[in-house]
SENU-673711 format. One line per field, with one value per residue (C-alpha): residue in three letters; chain; x, y, z. Coordinates in steps of 0.001 Angstrom, whole numbers, plus 524288, in hexadecimal, padded with zeros to 5 digits. Example, Ala and Ser with C-alpha at 12.3 -4.5 7.8 and 13.67 -1.06 7.14 Angstrom:
BEGIN
selo	ALA	SER
papa	A	A
xx	8300C	83566
yy	7EE6C	7FBDC
zz	81E78	81BE4
END
This chain:
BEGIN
selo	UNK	UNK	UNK	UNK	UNK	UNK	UNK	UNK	UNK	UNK	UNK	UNK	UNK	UNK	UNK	UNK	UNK	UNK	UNK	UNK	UNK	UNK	UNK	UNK	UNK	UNK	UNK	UNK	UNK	UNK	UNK	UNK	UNK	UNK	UNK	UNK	UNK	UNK	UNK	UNK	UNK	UNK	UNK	UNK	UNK	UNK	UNK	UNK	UNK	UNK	UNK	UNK	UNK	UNK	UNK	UNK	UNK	UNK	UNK	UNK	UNK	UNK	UNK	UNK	UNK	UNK	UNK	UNK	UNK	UNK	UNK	UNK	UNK	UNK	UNK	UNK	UNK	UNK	UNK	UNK	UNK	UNK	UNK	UNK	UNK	UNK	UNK	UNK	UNK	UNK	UNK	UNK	UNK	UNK	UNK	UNK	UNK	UNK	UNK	UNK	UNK	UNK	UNK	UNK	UNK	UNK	UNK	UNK	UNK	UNK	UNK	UNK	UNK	UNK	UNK	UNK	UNK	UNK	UNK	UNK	UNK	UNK	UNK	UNK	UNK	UNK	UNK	UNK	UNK	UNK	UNK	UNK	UNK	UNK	UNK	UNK	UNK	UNK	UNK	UNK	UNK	UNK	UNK	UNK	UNK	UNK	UNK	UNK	UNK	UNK	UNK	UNK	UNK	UNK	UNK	UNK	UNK	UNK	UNK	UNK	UNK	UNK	UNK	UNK	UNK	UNK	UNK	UNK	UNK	UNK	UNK	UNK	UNK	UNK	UNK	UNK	UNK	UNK	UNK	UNK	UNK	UNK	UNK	UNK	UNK	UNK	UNK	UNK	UNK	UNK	UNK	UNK	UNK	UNK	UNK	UNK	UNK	UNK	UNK	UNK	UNK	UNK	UNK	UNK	UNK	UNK	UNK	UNK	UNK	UNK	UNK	UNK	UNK	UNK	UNK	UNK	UNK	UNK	UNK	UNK	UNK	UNK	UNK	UNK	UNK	UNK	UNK	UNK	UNK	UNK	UNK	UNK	UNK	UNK	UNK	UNK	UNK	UNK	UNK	UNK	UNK	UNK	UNK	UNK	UNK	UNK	UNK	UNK	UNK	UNK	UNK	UNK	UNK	UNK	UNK	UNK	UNK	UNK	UNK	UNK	UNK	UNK	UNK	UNK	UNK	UNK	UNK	UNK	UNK	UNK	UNK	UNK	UNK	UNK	UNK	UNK	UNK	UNK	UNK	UNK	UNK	UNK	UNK	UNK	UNK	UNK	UNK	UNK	UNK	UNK	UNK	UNK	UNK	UNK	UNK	UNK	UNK	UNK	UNK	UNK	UNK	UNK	UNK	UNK	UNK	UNK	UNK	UNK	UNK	UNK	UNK	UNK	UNK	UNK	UNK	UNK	UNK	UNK	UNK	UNK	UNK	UNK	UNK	UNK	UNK	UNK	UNK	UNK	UNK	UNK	UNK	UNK	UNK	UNK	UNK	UNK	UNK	UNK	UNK	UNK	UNK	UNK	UNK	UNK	UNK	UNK	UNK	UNK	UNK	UNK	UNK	UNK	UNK	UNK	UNK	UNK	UNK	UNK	UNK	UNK	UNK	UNK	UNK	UNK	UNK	UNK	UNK	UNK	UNK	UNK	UNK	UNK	UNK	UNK	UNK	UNK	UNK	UNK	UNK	UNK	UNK	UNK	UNK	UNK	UNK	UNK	UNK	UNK	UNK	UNK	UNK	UNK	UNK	UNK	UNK	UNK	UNK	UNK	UNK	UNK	UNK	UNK	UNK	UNK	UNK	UNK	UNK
papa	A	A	A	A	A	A	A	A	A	A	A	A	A	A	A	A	A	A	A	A	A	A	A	A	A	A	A	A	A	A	A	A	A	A	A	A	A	A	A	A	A	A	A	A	A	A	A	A	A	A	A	A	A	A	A	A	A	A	A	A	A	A	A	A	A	A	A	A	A	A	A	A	A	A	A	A	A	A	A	A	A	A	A	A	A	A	A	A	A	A	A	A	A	A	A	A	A	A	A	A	A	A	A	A	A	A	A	A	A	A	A	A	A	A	A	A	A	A	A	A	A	A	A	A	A	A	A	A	A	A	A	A	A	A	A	A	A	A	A	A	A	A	A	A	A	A	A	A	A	A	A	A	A	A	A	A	A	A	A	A	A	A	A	A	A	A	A	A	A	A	A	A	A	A	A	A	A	A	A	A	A	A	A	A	A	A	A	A	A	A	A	A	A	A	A	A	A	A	A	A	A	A	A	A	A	A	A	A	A	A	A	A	A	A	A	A	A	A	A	A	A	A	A	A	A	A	A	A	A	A	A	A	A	A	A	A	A	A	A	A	A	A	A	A	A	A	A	A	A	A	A	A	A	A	A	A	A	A	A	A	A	A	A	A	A	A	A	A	A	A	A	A	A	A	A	A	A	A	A	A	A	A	A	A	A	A	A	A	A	A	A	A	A	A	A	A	A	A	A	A	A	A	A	A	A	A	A	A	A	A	A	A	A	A	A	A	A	A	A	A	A	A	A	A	A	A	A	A	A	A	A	A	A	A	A	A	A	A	A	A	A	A	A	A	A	A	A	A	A	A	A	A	A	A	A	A	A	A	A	A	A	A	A	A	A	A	A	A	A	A	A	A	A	A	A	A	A	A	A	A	A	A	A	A	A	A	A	A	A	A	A	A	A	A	A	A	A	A	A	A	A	A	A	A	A	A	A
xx	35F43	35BDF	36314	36C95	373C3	37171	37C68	37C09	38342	38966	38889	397B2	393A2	398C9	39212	390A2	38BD4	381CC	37BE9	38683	3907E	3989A	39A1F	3A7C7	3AD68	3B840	3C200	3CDE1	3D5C0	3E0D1	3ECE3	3F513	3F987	3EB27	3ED7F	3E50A	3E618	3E499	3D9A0	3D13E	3D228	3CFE1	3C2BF	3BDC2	3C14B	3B7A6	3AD7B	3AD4E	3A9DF	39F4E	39741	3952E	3923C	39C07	3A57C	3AB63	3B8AA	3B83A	3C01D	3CA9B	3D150	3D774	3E1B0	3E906	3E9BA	3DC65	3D696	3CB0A	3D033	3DE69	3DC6C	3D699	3DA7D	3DF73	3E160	3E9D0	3F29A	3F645	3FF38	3F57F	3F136	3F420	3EB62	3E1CC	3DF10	3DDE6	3D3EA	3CC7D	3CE68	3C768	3BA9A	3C13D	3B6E2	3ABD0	3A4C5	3A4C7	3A99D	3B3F5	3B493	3BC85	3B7F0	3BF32	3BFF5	3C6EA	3C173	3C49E	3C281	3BCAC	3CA05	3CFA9	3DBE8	3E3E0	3E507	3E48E	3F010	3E735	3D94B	3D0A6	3C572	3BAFE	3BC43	3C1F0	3B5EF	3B877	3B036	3A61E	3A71E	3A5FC	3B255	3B5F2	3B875	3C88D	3CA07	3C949	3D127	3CA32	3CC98	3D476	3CCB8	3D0A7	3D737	3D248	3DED0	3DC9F	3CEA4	3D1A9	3DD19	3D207	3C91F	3D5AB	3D959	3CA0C	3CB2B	3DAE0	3D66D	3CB0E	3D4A6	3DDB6	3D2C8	3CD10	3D968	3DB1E	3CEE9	3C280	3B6A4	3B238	3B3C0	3AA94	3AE2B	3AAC0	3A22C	39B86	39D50	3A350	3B175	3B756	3AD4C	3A32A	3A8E4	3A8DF	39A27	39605	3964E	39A33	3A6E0	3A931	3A74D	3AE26	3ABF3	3B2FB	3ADF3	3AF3B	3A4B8	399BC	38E13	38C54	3909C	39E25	39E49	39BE0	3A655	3AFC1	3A8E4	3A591	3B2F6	3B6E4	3AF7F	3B1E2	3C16E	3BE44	3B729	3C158	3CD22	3C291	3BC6A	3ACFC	3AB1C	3AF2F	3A645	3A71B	39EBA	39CBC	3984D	390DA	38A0B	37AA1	37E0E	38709	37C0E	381C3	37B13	380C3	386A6	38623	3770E	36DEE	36ADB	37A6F	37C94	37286	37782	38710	38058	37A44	38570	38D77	38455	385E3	393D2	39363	395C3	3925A	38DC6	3885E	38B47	382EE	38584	384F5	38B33	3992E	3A224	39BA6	38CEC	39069	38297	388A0	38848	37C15	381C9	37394	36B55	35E1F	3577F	34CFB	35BB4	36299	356CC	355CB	365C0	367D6	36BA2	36CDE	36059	357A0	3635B	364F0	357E6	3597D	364E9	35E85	357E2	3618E	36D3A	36CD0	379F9	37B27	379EE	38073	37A39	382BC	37F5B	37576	3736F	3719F	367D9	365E7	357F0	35AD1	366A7	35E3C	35060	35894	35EA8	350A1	34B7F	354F2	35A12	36780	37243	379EE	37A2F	3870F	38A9D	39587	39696	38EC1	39975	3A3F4	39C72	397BD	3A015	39903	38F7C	388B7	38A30	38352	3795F	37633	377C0	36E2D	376BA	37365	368C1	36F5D	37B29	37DA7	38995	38B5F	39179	39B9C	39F4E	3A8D0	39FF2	3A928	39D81	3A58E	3AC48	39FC7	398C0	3A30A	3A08C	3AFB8	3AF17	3A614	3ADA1	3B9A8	3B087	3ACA9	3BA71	3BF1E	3B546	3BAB6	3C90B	3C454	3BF1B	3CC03	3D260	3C961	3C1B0	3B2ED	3AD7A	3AC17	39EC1	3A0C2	3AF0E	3B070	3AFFD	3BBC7	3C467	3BE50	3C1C5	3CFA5	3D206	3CF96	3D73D	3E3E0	3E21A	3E11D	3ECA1	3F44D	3F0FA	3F343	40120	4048E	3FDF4	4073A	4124C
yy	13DC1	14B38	153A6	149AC	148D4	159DA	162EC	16E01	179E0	17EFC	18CCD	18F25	189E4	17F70	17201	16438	15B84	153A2	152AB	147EC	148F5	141E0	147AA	147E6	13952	136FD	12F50	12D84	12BB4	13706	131E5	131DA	13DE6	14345	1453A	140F8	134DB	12FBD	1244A	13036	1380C	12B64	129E2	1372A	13419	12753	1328A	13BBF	13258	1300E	13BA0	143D0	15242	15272	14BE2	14F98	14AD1	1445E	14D16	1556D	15A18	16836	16488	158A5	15928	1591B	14A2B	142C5	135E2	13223	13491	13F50	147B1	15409	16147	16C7E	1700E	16E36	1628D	15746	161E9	159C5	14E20	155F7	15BB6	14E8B	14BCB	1575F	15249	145B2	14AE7	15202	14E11	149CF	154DD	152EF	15D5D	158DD	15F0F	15D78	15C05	16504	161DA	161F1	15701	15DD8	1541D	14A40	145E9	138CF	13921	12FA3	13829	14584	14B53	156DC	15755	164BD	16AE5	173DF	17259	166FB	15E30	14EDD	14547	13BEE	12FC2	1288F	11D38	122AF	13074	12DE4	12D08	13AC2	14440	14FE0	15B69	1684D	174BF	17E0E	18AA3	195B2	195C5	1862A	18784	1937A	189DE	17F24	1887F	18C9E	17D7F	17AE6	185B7	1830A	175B6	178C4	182FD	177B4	16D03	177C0	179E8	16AFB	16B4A	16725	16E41	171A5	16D84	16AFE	16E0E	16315	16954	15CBF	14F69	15541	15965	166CC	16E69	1663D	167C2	1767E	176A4	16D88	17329	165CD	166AE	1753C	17A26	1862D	19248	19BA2	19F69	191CF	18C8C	18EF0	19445	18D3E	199F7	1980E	1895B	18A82	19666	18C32	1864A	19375	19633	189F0	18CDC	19B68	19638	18CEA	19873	1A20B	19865	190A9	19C91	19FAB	1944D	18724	17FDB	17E34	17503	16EAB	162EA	16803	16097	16040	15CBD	155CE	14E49	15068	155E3	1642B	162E7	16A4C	16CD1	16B52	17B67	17EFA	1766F	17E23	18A28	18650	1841E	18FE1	19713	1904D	192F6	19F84	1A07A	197B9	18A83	181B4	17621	16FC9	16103	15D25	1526D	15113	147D5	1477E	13D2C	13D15	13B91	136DC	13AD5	13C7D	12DE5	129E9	128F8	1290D	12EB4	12CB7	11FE2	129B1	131A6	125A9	1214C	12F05	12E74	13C7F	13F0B	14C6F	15121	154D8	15F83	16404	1671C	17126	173FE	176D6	182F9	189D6	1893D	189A6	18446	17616	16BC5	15E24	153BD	1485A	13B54	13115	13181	123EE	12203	12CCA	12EAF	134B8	13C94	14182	14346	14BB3	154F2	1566D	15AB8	1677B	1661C	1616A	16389	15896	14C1F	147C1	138C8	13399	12534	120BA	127F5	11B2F	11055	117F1	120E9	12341	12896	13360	12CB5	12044	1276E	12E3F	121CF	11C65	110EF	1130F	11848	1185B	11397	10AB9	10F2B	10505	1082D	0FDE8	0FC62	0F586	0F14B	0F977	101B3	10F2A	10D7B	10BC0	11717	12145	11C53	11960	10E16	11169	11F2B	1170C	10BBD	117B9	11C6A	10F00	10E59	11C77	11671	10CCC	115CF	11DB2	11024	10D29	10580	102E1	10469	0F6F1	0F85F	0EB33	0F013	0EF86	0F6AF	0F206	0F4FE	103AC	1031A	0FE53	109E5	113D5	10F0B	10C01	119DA	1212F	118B6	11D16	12A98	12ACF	1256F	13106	13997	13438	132C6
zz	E6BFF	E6676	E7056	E73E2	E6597	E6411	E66A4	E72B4	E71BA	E7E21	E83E0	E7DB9	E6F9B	E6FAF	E69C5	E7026	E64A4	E6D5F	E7D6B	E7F02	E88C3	E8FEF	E9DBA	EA3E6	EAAF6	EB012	EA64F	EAEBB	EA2E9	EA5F4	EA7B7	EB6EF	EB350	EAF53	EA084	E9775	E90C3	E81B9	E87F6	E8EDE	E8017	E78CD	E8217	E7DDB	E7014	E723A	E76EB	E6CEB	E630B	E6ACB	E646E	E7372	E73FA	E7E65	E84F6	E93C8	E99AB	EA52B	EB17E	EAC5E	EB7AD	EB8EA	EC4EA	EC434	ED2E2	ED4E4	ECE1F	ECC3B	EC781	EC655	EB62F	EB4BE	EAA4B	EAFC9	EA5B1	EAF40	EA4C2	E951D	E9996	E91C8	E8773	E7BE7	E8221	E85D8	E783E	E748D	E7DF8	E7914	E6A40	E6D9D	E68AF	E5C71	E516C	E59B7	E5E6C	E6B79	E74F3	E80B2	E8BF5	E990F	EA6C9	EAEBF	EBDA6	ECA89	ED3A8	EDFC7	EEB08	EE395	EE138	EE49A	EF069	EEA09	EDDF8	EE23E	EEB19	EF06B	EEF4C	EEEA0	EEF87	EF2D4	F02A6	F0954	F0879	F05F4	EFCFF	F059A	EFFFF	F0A13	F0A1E	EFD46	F030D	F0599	EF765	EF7F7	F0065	F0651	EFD3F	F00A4	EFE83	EF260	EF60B	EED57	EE486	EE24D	EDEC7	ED469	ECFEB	ECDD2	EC58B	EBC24	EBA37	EB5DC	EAAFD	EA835	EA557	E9E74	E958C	E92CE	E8E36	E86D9	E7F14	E7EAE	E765D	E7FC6	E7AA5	E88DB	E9675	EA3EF	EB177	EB9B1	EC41C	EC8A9	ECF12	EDBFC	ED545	ED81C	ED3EC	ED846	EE686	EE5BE	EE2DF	EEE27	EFCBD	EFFBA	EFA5B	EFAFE	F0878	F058B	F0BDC	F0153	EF4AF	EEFEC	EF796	EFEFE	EF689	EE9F1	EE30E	EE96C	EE828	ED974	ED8C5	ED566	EC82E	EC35E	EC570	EBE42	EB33B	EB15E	EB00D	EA61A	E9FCC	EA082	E9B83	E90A2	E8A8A	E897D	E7D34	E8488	E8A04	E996E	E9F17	EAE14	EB52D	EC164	ECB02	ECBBE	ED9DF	EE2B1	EE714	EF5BE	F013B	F02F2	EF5C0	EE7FC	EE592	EDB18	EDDB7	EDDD8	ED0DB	ECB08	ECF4A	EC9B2	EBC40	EBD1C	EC02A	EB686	EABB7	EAEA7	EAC27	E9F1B	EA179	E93EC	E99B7	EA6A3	EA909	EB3B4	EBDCA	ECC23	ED7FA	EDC36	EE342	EEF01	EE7F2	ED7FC	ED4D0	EC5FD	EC50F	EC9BF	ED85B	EE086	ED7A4	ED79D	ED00F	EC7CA	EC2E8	EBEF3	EB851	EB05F	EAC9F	EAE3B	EBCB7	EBF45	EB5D5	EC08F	EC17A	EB3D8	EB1E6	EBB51	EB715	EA991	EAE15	EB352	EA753	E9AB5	E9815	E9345	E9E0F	E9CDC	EA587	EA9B2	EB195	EAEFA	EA1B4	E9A5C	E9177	E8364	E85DB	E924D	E8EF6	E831E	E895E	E953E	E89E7	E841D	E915C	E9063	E9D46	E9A15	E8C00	E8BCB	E9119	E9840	E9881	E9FAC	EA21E	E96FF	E8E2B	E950C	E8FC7	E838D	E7D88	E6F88	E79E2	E70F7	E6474	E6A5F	E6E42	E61E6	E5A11	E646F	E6671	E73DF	E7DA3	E8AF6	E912D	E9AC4	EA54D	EB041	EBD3C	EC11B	ECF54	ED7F2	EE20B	EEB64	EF1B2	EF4A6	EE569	EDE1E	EE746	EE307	ED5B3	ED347	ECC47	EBFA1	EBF72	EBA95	EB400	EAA88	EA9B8	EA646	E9BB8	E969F	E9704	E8E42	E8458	E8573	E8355	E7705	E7C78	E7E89	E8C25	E9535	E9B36	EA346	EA96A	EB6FA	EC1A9	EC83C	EBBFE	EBCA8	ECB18	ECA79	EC21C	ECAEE	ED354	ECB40	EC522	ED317	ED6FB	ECBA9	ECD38	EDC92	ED94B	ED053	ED9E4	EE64F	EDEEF
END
């Protein structure tokens, strides 16, 4: 555990205390109104004591028109200031750096919650039967899409002052940004789409905000897509050439991932046998991607047992490791691993036995938000809940939220 337990320094200077992080999931612990709540802060207080490098928020959302899930924690203006500095002061003491997710889901967002649905070009999910969950998106006009890049660096301006010692775009998974790098979902024919150099215009864009409102010494970081795993979709090549690009510019930090609604490749979804069996899912990709930045890269998906996470960081091709699930069930994550009280982790995937449910992965998203409103709660995790409790959450919260939204 050499590398694991040693510091990195990013390009900007400043200091993660160890390769741990946990990689953004959703927590769906906002309140109706999208504030954050004391449970979601107590959960990150849980965290920090576990000893990470780094810990990053699950979807903080920069239009509280435009939503993920019906609690997401959305940051537009100073309105939940004093809560969100207390969100930030979660990790006061510890070491371990916070940062916020920043993201717009464009059209994957859910009809029941969202009033108007947008996106690159007017392109619906395939989802088979679970396609009319979604509504087919209105293109952005060119004033919308500039309004979209100044509410990614307002909000990153506001969590900064809040106190969060850096923040990520999320550029993967099929949201917003995801959608303008694919010529799936952007069939535009103005300088938003197209070549790759236009589709990407709107990232760059994205990040030179955040730059300009965040100043040269915060860290900015992004989730980008190896690939959408889709025929006609966001390449391997055209990933490798956003990185480039973005190195370029300055970015601090590279998480990389890959898969999006329509293909969840970030959970295992169809991978091949010989990947699961290796843990690390996308690492055919960062080795590539090695050679052609220099800037830290965060790899994210797969990940289960320390001798893997550790032998991958002594191979050079990757910085940090990025855990997600495994941080639900265990959340003295990094201090359990350098104790070695434990060697890997064990992260089930409950189902319903509802075939179109359990293929769009719906039910384990809200198992491992259940077990992160237990934390927030002060409690331990429940590895033996079930499914149908994570299920009839969803759908009390979405019918909740699509009350408020109708009414």
């Amino acid at each position: 555990m050499k590398l694991l337990v040693s510091s990195i320094k990013l390009p900007n200077g400043t200091i993660l205390q160890n390769r741990i992080a946990k990689s953004a999931m959703s927590e769906n612990m906002g309140t109706l109104q999208n504030a954050p709540t004391r449970n979601l802060i107590k959960a990150y207080e849980v965290w920090s004591k576990g000893g990470s490098g780094l810990l990053i928020t699950g979807n903080v959302m920069i239009d509280s028109r435009a939503l993920g899930e019906p609690r997401n924690v959305v940051v537009e203006d100073r309105s939940n200031f004093k809560l969100l500095q207390d969100w930030a002061k979660s990790c006061e003491g510890t070491g371990t750096h916070i940062w916020p997710q920043l993201n717009h889901p464009g059209r994957q967002a859910f009809a029941a919650i969202n009033r108007k649905v947008v996106a690159p070009s007017a392109v619906s999910l395939k989802m088979g039967a679970a396609s009319g969950m979604f509504k087919k998106p209105t293109p952005l006009s060119e004033d919308a899409i500039w309004d979209i890049i100044i509410r990614f660096g307002n909000t990153a301006k506001i969590m900064q002052d809040a106190g969060f010692t850096g923040c990520q775009i999320h550029g993967a998974h099929g949201y917003l940004v995801s959608q303008f790098l694919s010529p799936l979902s952007n069939t535009r024919k103005d300088k938003w789409g197209g070549t790759l150099e236009n589709r990407m215009r709107f990232v760059i864009e994205i990040y030179r905000e955040i730059r300009a409102q965040v100043g040269k010494e915060y860290p900015i970081g992004i989730k980008i897509n190896s690939a959408d795993f889709q025929r006609g979709g966001f390449t391997e090549e055209e990933s490798m050439e956003v990185i480039r690009i973005l190195s370029k510019e300055g970015i601090d930090m590279l998480e990389i991932s890959g898969g999006t609604y329509e293909k969840p490749a970030m959970v295992g979804y169809k991978q091949k046998k010989t990947t699961q069996e290796r843990e690390a899912y996308f690492l055919d990709y960062i080795e590539k991607a090695r050679k052609i930045t220099t800037k830290p890269l965060m790899l994210t998906g797969g990940f289960r047992t320390v001798t893997v996470m550790e032998k991958a960081l002594v191979d050079g091709n990757l910085d940090i490791v990025g855990l997600a699930r495994p941080f639900c069930l265990y959340p003295e994550l990094a201090q359990d691993i350098f104790s070695k009280k434990i060697e890997g982790f064990v992260t089930p995937l409950p189902t319903l036995g509802i075939k179109i449910i359990d293929k769009m992965g719906g039910i384990e998203l809200s198992w491992y938000e259940l077990q992160i409103h237990r934390l927030g709660k002060g409690k331990r995790p429940k590895k033996q809940m079930s499914g149908l409790l994570a299920f009839w959450f969803n759908i009390k919260s979405m019918f909740l939220k699509s009350f408020i939204k109708n009414n």
